[in-house]
C-alpha positions as CSV (number, residue, x, y, z in Angstrom):
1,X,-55.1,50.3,12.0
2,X,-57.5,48.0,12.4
3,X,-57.7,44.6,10.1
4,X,-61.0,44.8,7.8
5,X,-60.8,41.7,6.6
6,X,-60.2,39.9,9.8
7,X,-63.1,42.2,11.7
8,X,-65.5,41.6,8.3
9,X,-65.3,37.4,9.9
10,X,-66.7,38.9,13.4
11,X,-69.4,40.4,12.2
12,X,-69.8,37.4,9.9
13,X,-70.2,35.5,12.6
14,X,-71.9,37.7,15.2
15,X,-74.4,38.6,11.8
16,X,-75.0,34.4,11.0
17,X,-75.0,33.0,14.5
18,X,-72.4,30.5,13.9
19,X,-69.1,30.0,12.4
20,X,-69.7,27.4,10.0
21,X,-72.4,29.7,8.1
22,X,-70.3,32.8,8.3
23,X,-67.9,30.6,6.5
24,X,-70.5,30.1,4.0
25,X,-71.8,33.9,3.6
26,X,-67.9,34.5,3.0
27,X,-67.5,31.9,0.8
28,X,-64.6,30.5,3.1
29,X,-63.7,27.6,5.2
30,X,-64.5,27.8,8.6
31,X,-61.4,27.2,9.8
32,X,-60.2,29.9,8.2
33,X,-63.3,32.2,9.5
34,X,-61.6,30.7,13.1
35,X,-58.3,32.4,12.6
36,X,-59.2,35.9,11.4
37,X,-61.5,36.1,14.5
38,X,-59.0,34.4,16.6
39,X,-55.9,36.3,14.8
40,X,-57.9,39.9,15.7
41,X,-58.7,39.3,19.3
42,X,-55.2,38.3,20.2
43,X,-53.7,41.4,18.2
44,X,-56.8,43.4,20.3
45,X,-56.0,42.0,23.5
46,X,-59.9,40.8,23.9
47,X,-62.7,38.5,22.9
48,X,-65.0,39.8,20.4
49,X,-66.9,37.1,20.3
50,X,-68.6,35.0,22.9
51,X,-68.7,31.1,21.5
52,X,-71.8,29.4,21.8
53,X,-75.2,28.9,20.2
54,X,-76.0,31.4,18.6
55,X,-72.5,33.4,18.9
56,X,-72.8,36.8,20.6
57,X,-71.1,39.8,20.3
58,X,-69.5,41.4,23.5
59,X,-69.3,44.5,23.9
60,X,-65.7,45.6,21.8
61,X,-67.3,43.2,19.3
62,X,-70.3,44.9,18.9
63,X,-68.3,48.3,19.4
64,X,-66.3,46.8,16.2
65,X,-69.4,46.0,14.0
66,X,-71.0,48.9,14.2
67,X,-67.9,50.7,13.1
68,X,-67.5,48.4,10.4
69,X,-70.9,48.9,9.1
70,X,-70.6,52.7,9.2
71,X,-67.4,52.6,7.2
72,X,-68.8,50.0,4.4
73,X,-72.0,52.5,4.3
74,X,-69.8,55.4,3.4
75,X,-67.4,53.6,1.1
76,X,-70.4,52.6,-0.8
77,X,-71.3,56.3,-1.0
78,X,-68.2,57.1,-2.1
79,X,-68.1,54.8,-4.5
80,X,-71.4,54.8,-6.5
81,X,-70.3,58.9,-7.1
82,X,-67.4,57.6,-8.8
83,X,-67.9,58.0,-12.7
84,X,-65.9,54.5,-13.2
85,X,-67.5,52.7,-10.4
86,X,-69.6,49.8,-11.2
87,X,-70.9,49.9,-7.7
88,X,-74.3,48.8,-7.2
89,X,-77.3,50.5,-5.4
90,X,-78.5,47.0,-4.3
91,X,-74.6,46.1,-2.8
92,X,-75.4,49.1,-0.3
93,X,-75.4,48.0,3.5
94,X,-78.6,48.3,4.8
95,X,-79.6,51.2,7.1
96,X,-79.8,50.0,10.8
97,X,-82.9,51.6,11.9
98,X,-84.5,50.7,15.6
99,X,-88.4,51.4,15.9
100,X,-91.2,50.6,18.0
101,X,-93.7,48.3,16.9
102,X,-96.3,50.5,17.1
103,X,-94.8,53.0,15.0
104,X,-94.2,50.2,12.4
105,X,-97.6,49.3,12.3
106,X,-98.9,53.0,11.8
107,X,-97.0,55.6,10.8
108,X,-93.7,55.1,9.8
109,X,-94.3,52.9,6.6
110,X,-95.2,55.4,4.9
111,X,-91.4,57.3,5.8
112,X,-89.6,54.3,5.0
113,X,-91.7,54.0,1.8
114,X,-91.4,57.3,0.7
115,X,-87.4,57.1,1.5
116,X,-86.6,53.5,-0.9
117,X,-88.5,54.7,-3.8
118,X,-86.4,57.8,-3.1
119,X,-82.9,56.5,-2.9
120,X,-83.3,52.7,-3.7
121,X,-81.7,52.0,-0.4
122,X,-82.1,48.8,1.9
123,X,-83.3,49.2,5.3
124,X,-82.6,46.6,8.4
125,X,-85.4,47.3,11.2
126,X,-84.5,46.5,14.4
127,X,-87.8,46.5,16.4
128,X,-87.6,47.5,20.3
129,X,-90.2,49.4,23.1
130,X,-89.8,53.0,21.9
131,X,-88.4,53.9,26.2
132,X,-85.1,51.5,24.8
133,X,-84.7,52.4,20.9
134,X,-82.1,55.3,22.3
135,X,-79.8,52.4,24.0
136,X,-79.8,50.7,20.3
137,X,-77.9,53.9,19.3
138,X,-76.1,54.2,22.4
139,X,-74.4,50.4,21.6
140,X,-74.0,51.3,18.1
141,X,-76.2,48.9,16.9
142,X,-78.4,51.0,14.7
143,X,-77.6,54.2,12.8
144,X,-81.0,55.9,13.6
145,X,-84.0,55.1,16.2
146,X,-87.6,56.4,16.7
147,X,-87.8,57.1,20.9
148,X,-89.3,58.5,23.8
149,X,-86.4,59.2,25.1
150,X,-85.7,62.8,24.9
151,X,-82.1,62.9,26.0
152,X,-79.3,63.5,23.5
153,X,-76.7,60.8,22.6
154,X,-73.4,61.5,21.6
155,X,-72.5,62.0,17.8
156,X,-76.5,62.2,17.0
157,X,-78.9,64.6,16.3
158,X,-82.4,64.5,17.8
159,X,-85.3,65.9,16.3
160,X,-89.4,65.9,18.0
161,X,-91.7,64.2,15.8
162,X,-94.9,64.5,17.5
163,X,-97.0,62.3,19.7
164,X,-98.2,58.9,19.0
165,X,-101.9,58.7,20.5
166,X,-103.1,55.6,22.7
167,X,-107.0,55.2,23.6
168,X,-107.3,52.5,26.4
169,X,-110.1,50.2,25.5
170,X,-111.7,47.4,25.6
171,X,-114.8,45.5,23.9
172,X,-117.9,45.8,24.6
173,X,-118.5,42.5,26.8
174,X,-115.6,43.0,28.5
175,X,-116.3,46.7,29.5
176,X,-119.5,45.2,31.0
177,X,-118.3,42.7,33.0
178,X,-115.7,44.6,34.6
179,X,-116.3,48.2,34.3
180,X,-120.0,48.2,34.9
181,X,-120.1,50.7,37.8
182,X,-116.8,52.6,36.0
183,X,-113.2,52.4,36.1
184,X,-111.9,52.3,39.7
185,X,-108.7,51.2,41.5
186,X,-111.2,48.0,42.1
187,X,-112.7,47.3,38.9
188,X,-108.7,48.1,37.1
189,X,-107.1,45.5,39.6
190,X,-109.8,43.1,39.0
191,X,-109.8,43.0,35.3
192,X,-107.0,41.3,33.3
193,X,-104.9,44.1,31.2
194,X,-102.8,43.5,27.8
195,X,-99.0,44.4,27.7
196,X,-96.4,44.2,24.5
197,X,-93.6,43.1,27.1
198,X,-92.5,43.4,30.7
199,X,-91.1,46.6,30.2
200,X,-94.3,48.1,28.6
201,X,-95.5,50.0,31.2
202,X,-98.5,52.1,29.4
203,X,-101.3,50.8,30.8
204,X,-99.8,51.7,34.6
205,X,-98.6,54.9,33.4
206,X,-102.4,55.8,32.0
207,X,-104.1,54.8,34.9
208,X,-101.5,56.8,36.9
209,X,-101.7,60.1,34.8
210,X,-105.5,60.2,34.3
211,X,-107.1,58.4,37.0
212,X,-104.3,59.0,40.0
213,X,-104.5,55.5,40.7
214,X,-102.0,52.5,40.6
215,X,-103.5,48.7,40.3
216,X,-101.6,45.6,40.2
217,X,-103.8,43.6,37.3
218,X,-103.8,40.0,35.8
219,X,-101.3,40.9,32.7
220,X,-101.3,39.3,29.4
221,X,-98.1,39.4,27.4
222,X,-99.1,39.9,23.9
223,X,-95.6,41.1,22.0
224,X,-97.5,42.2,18.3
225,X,-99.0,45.1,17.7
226,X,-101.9,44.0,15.7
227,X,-102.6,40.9,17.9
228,X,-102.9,43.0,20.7
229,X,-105.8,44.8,18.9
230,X,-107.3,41.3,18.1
231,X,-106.9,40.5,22.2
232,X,-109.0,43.7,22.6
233,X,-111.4,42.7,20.1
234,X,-112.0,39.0,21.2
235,X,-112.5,40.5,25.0
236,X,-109.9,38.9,26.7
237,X,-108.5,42.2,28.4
238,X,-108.7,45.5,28.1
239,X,-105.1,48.0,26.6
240,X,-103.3,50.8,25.6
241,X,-104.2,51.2,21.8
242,X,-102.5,52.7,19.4
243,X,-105.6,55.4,18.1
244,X,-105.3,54.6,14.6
245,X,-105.8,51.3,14.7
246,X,-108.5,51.5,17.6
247,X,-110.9,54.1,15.7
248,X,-112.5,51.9,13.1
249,X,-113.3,49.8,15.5
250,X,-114.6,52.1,18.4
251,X,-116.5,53.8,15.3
252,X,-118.2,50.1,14.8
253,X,-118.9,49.8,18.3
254,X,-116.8,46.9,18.7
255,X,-114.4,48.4,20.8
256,X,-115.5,51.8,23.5
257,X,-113.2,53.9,25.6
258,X,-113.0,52.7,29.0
259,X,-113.4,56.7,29.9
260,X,-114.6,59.6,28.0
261,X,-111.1,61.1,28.0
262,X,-109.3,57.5,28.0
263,X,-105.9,59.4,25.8
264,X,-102.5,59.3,26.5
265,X,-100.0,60.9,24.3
266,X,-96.4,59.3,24.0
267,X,-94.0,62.5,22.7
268,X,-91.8,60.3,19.4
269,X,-88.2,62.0,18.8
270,X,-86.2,61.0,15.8
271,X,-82.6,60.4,16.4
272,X,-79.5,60.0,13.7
273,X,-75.9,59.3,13.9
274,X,-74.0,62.3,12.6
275,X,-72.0,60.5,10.1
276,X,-71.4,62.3,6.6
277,X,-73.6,59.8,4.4
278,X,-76.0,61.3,2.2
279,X,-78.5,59.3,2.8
280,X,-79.6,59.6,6.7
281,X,-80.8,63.8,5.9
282,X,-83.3,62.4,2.8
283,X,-84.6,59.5,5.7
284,X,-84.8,62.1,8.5
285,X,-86.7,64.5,5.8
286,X,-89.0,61.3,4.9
287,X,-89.7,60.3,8.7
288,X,-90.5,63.6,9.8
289,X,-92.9,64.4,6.5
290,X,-94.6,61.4,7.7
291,X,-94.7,62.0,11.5
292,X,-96.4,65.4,10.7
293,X,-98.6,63.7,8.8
294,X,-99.5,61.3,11.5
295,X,-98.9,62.2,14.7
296,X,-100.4,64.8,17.3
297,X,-98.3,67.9,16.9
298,X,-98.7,70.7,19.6
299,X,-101.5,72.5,19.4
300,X,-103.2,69.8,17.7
301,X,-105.6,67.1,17.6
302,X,-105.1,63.3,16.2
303,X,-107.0,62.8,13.3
Protein backbone atom coordinates (compact mmCIF):
# COMPACT_ATOMS: atom_id res chain seq x y z
CA UNK A 1 0.00 0.00 0.00
CA UNK A 2 1.22 3.01 -0.76
CA UNK A 3 1.71 5.99 1.93
CA UNK A 4 -0.88 9.04 1.05
CA UNK A 5 0.28 11.11 3.23
CA UNK A 6 3.97 10.80 2.57
CA UNK A 7 3.19 10.81 -1.52
CA UNK A 8 0.59 14.07 -0.86
CA UNK A 9 4.48 15.91 0.23
CA UNK A 10 5.76 14.82 -3.48
CA UNK A 11 3.28 16.25 -5.26
CA UNK A 12 3.49 19.10 -2.82
CA UNK A 13 6.58 19.69 -3.79
CA UNK A 14 6.71 18.71 -7.52
CA UNK A 15 3.12 21.07 -7.50
CA UNK A 16 5.07 24.35 -5.57
CA UNK A 17 8.53 24.01 -7.02
CA UNK A 18 10.33 23.94 -3.82
CA UNK A 19 10.22 22.36 -0.47
CA UNK A 20 10.01 25.21 1.70
CA UNK A 21 6.58 26.41 0.02
CA UNK A 22 5.19 22.93 -0.10
CA UNK A 23 5.80 23.11 3.57
CA UNK A 24 3.69 26.13 3.57
CA UNK A 25 0.68 24.82 1.21
CA UNK A 26 0.76 21.83 3.89
CA UNK A 27 0.87 23.96 6.61
CA UNK A 28 4.16 21.97 7.83
CA UNK A 29 7.68 22.45 8.43
CA UNK A 30 9.92 21.79 5.81
CA UNK A 31 11.80 19.57 7.46
CA UNK A 32 9.18 17.50 8.02
CA UNK A 33 7.99 17.86 4.15
CA UNK A 34 11.94 16.48 3.80
CA UNK A 35 11.22 13.13 5.47
CA UNK A 36 7.92 12.05 4.07
CA UNK A 37 9.57 12.55 0.57
CA UNK A 38 12.74 11.13 1.76
CA UNK A 39 10.88 8.35 4.01
CA UNK A 40 8.75 7.21 0.64
CA UNK A 41 11.60 6.99 -1.84
CA UNK A 42 13.72 4.80 0.43
CA UNK A 43 10.55 2.53 1.22
CA UNK A 44 10.13 2.76 -2.95
CA UNK A 45 13.52 1.98 -3.75
CA UNK A 46 13.71 5.33 -6.05
CA UNK A 47 13.89 9.11 -6.29
CA UNK A 48 10.69 10.77 -6.99
CA UNK A 49 11.95 13.82 -6.95
CA UNK A 50 14.84 15.52 -8.70
CA UNK A 51 16.32 18.41 -6.12
CA UNK A 52 16.88 21.62 -7.66
CA UNK A 53 15.26 24.90 -8.70
CA UNK A 54 12.40 24.40 -9.42
CA UNK A 55 12.09 20.56 -8.14
CA UNK A 56 11.00 18.15 -10.88
CA UNK A 57 9.23 15.14 -10.88
CA UNK A 58 10.99 11.96 -12.46
CA UNK A 59 9.24 9.77 -13.96
CA UNK A 60 7.79 7.20 -10.84
CA UNK A 61 7.15 10.69 -9.30
CA UNK A 62 5.13 11.90 -11.85
CA UNK A 63 3.74 8.16 -12.33
CA UNK A 64 2.82 8.71 -8.46
CA UNK A 65 1.03 12.22 -8.83
CA UNK A 66 -1.00 11.46 -11.31
CA UNK A 67 -2.35 8.51 -9.40
CA UNK A 68 -2.66 10.56 -6.50
CA UNK A 69 -4.75 13.09 -8.15
CA UNK A 70 -7.03 10.45 -9.76
CA UNK A 71 -7.74 8.92 -6.37
CA UNK A 72 -8.49 12.44 -4.50
CA UNK A 73 -10.85 13.18 -7.65
CA UNK A 74 -12.89 10.12 -6.93
CA UNK A 75 -12.90 10.28 -3.24
CA UNK A 76 -14.23 13.69 -3.59
CA UNK A 77 -17.00 12.11 -5.84
CA UNK A 78 -17.61 9.77 -3.36
CA UNK A 79 -17.90 11.96 -0.89
CA UNK A 80 -20.05 14.90 -1.88
CA UNK A 81 -22.91 11.80 -2.70
CA UNK A 82 -22.66 11.13 0.86
CA UNK A 83 -25.92 12.46 2.67
CA UNK A 84 -23.59 13.38 5.87
CA UNK A 85 -20.74 14.73 3.94
CA UNK A 86 -19.95 18.26 4.39
CA UNK A 87 -17.69 18.02 1.41
CA UNK A 88 -17.35 20.93 -0.66
CA UNK A 89 -17.80 21.41 -4.58
CA UNK A 90 -15.01 24.09 -4.42
CA UNK A 91 -12.45 21.37 -2.37
CA UNK A 92 -12.75 19.31 -5.71
CA UNK A 93 -9.29 18.69 -7.45
CA UNK A 94 -9.21 20.35 -10.52
CA UNK A 95 -9.62 18.46 -13.83
CA UNK A 96 -6.21 18.19 -15.63
CA UNK A 97 -7.09 18.97 -19.08
CA UNK A 98 -4.16 19.53 -21.92
CA UNK A 99 -5.25 21.78 -25.06
CA UNK A 100 -3.82 23.52 -27.82
CA UNK A 101 -3.66 27.13 -27.77
CA UNK A 102 -5.50 27.52 -30.56
CA UNK A 103 -8.35 25.62 -29.42
CA UNK A 104 -8.34 27.75 -26.27
CA UNK A 105 -8.55 30.78 -28.06
CA UNK A 106 -11.62 29.56 -30.32
CA UNK A 107 -13.55 26.91 -29.59
CA UNK A 108 -13.25 25.19 -26.57
CA UNK A 109 -14.31 28.05 -24.06
CA UNK A 110 -17.37 27.69 -24.81
CA UNK A 111 -17.09 23.54 -23.64
CA UNK A 112 -15.33 24.37 -20.66
CA UNK A 113 -17.96 27.13 -20.01
CA UNK A 114 -20.85 25.19 -20.61
CA UNK A 115 -19.29 22.22 -18.34
CA UNK A 116 -18.57 24.71 -14.80
CA UNK A 117 -21.81 26.26 -14.91
CA UNK A 118 -22.89 22.64 -15.27
CA UNK A 119 -21.15 20.88 -12.49
CA UNK A 120 -19.33 23.79 -10.54
CA UNK A 121 -16.09 21.95 -11.20
CA UNK A 122 -12.49 23.48 -11.33
CA UNK A 123 -10.43 22.98 -14.30
CA UNK A 124 -6.31 23.03 -14.54
CA UNK A 125 -5.41 23.67 -18.40
CA UNK A 126 -2.35 22.50 -19.32
CA UNK A 127 -1.64 24.18 -22.73
CA UNK A 128 0.68 22.15 -25.40
CA UNK A 129 0.88 21.91 -29.60
CA UNK A 130 -2.16 19.76 -30.23
CA UNK A 131 0.71 16.80 -32.25
CA UNK A 132 1.97 16.37 -28.17
CA UNK A 133 -1.41 16.86 -25.96
CA UNK A 134 -1.69 12.78 -26.36
CA UNK A 135 1.95 12.36 -24.55
CA UNK A 136 0.37 14.64 -21.64
CA UNK A 137 -2.00 11.61 -21.20
CA UNK A 138 0.42 9.11 -21.97
CA UNK A 139 2.69 10.54 -18.62
CA UNK A 140 -0.39 10.79 -16.68
CA UNK A 141 -0.23 14.33 -16.37
CA UNK A 142 -3.70 15.28 -17.47
CA UNK A 143 -6.94 13.29 -17.23
CA UNK A 144 -8.18 14.45 -20.74
CA UNK A 145 -6.47 16.20 -23.96
CA UNK A 146 -7.67 17.78 -27.20
CA UNK A 147 -5.11 16.10 -30.19
CA UNK A 148 -4.23 15.39 -33.47
CA UNK A 149 -3.09 12.45 -32.69
CA UNK A 150 -5.40 9.82 -33.70
CA UNK A 151 -3.89 6.83 -31.99
CA UNK A 152 -5.41 5.24 -28.88
CA UNK A 153 -3.81 5.41 -25.40
CA UNK A 154 -4.28 2.90 -22.99
CA UNK A 155 -7.19 3.20 -20.37
CA UNK A 156 -8.78 6.20 -22.66
CA UNK A 157 -11.33 6.69 -24.82
CA UNK A 158 -10.94 8.68 -28.06
CA UNK A 159 -13.58 10.36 -29.70
CA UNK A 160 -13.29 12.73 -33.45
CA UNK A 161 -14.27 16.20 -32.89
CA UNK A 162 -13.95 17.71 -36.24
CA UNK A 163 -11.37 19.88 -37.87
CA UNK A 164 -9.98 23.07 -36.76
CA UNK A 165 -9.58 25.35 -40.03
CA UNK A 166 -6.27 27.37 -40.80
CA UNK A 167 -6.15 30.07 -43.74
CA UNK A 168 -2.48 31.06 -44.41
CA UNK A 169 -2.30 34.78 -44.70
CA UNK A 170 -0.70 37.60 -44.51
CA UNK A 171 -1.36 41.56 -44.75
CA UNK A 172 -1.80 43.34 -47.31
CA UNK A 173 1.81 45.10 -47.62
CA UNK A 174 3.35 42.13 -46.90
CA UNK A 175 1.60 40.03 -49.58
CA UNK A 176 2.94 42.73 -51.96
CA UNK A 177 6.24 42.81 -51.25
CA UNK A 178 6.86 39.20 -51.28
CA UNK A 179 4.09 37.52 -53.16
CA UNK A 180 3.70 39.94 -55.99
CA UNK A 181 4.25 37.52 -58.84
CA UNK A 182 2.44 34.57 -56.49
CA UNK A 183 3.37 32.14 -54.05
CA UNK A 184 6.43 30.07 -55.23
CA UNK A 185 9.14 27.90 -53.68
CA UNK A 186 11.11 31.41 -54.28
CA UNK A 187 8.89 34.01 -53.09
CA UNK A 188 7.92 31.19 -49.74
CA UNK A 189 11.76 30.86 -48.95
CA UNK A 190 12.32 34.45 -49.33
CA UNK A 191 9.62 35.78 -47.13
CA UNK A 192 9.84 35.49 -43.25
CA UNK A 193 7.00 32.94 -41.82
CA UNK A 194 5.37 32.99 -38.12
CA UNK A 195 5.59 29.77 -35.99
CA UNK A 196 3.91 29.02 -32.22
CA UNK A 197 7.16 26.91 -31.44
CA UNK A 198 9.82 24.74 -32.98
CA UNK A 199 7.66 21.92 -33.19
CA UNK A 200 4.87 23.86 -35.02
CA UNK A 201 5.22 22.62 -38.26
CA UNK A 202 1.91 24.04 -40.14
CA UNK A 203 3.20 26.42 -42.25
CA UNK A 204 5.73 23.49 -43.97
CA UNK A 205 3.02 21.05 -43.82
CA UNK A 206 0.59 23.66 -45.89
CA UNK A 207 3.04 24.57 -48.38
CA UNK A 208 3.73 20.82 -48.70
CA UNK A 209 0.06 19.58 -49.11
CA UNK A 210 -1.19 22.42 -51.32
CA UNK A 211 1.60 23.80 -53.22
CA UNK A 212 4.01 20.35 -53.37
CA UNK A 213 6.75 22.49 -52.40
CA UNK A 214 9.08 22.59 -49.30
CA UNK A 215 11.01 26.07 -48.42
CA UNK A 216 13.35 26.73 -45.66
CA UNK A 217 12.01 30.46 -44.52
CA UNK A 218 13.26 33.22 -41.99
CA UNK A 219 11.00 31.90 -38.96
CA UNK A 220 9.57 33.96 -36.20
CA UNK A 221 8.74 32.30 -32.95
CA UNK A 222 5.62 33.87 -31.76
CA UNK A 223 4.27 31.27 -28.83
CA UNK A 224 0.46 33.14 -28.38
CA UNK A 225 -2.18 32.64 -30.36
CA UNK A 226 -3.65 36.01 -30.63
CA UNK A 227 -0.16 37.64 -31.00
CA UNK A 228 0.52 35.71 -33.77
CA UNK A 229 -2.70 37.25 -35.47
CA UNK A 230 -1.27 40.70 -34.39
CA UNK A 231 2.33 39.57 -36.20
CA UNK A 232 0.07 38.92 -39.27
CA UNK A 233 -1.60 42.13 -38.95
CA UNK A 234 1.42 44.43 -38.36
CA UNK A 235 3.09 42.70 -41.62
CA UNK A 236 5.98 41.17 -40.21
CA UNK A 237 5.43 37.62 -41.74
CA UNK A 238 2.99 35.82 -43.15
CA UNK A 239 1.10 32.16 -41.02
CA UNK A 240 -1.00 29.56 -40.50
CA UNK A 241 -4.26 31.15 -38.97
CA UNK A 242 -6.67 29.85 -37.08
CA UNK A 243 -10.06 30.80 -39.61
CA UNK A 244 -11.99 32.21 -36.99
CA UNK A 245 -9.90 34.62 -35.83
CA UNK A 246 -8.53 35.47 -39.49
CA UNK A 247 -12.12 36.11 -41.11
CA UNK A 248 -12.94 39.52 -39.70
CA UNK A 249 -10.01 40.54 -40.66
CA UNK A 250 -9.63 39.19 -44.31
CA UNK A 251 -13.41 40.43 -44.48
CA UNK A 252 -11.83 44.11 -43.66
CA UNK A 253 -9.19 43.68 -46.04
CA UNK A 254 -6.63 43.84 -43.64
CA UNK A 255 -5.43 40.52 -43.93
CA UNK A 256 -5.89 38.27 -47.79
CA UNK A 257 -5.21 34.65 -48.52
CA UNK A 258 -1.97 34.13 -49.82
CA UNK A 259 -3.90 31.66 -52.38
CA UNK A 260 -7.43 31.25 -53.39
CA UNK A 261 -7.58 27.87 -51.70
CA UNK A 262 -4.89 28.84 -48.92
CA UNK A 263 -7.06 25.98 -46.18
CA UNK A 264 -5.67 23.37 -44.31
CA UNK A 265 -7.78 21.31 -42.04
CA UNK A 266 -6.19 19.86 -38.77
CA UNK A 267 -8.61 16.66 -37.83
CA UNK A 268 -9.15 17.51 -33.40
CA UNK A 269 -9.89 14.05 -31.36
CA UNK A 270 -10.99 14.22 -27.82
CA UNK A 271 -9.38 11.87 -25.47
CA UNK A 272 -10.39 10.81 -21.69
CA UNK A 273 -8.99 8.62 -19.04
CA UNK A 274 -11.50 5.80 -18.39
CA UNK A 275 -11.75 6.29 -14.72
CA UNK A 276 -15.30 5.92 -13.03
CA UNK A 277 -15.80 9.78 -12.11
CA UNK A 278 -18.96 11.32 -13.08
CA UNK A 279 -17.71 14.13 -14.18
CA UNK A 280 -15.33 13.41 -17.38
CA UNK A 281 -18.87 11.90 -19.55
CA UNK A 282 -20.81 15.58 -18.80
CA UNK A 283 -17.06 17.41 -20.10
CA UNK A 284 -16.82 14.99 -23.06
CA UNK A 285 -20.70 15.74 -23.82
CA UNK A 286 -19.80 19.68 -23.34
CA UNK A 287 -16.51 19.49 -25.62
CA UNK A 288 -18.00 17.65 -28.28
CA UNK A 289 -21.49 20.00 -28.21
CA UNK A 290 -19.01 22.67 -28.74
CA UNK A 291 -16.72 21.12 -31.34
CA UNK A 292 -19.82 20.51 -33.56
CA UNK A 293 -20.62 23.70 -33.12
CA UNK A 294 -17.32 24.95 -34.30
CA UNK A 295 -15.39 22.91 -36.15
CA UNK A 296 -15.49 21.56 -39.86
CA UNK A 297 -17.34 18.25 -39.62
CA UNK A 298 -17.21 15.90 -42.80
CA UNK A 299 -19.13 16.84 -45.34
CA UNK A 300 -19.03 20.27 -44.26
CA UNK A 301 -17.89 23.67 -44.51
CA UNK A 302 -16.36 26.16 -41.74
CA UNK A 303 -18.61 28.72 -40.98
Amino acid sequence: MLDYPALSAVAAVIREGSFERAAQALAITPSAVSQRVRGLEERLGAILVVRGQPCRPTDLGRTLCAHLERVRLMEMEVALGLPTTEASETNRPPLRIAVNSDSLATWFPAAVAAFGRATGALLNLTLDDEAHTADRLRSGDVLAAVTADARSVQGCRTTRLGALRYIACASPDFAARFFADGVTPTSLSAAPCLRFDRRDGLQARWARETLGVEFDAPVHTVASTHAFVDFALAGLAWGMQPAALAAPHLATGHLVALTPDGTLDVMLYWTVARLPVASLPRLTDAVRAAAKAALVQAGTTAS
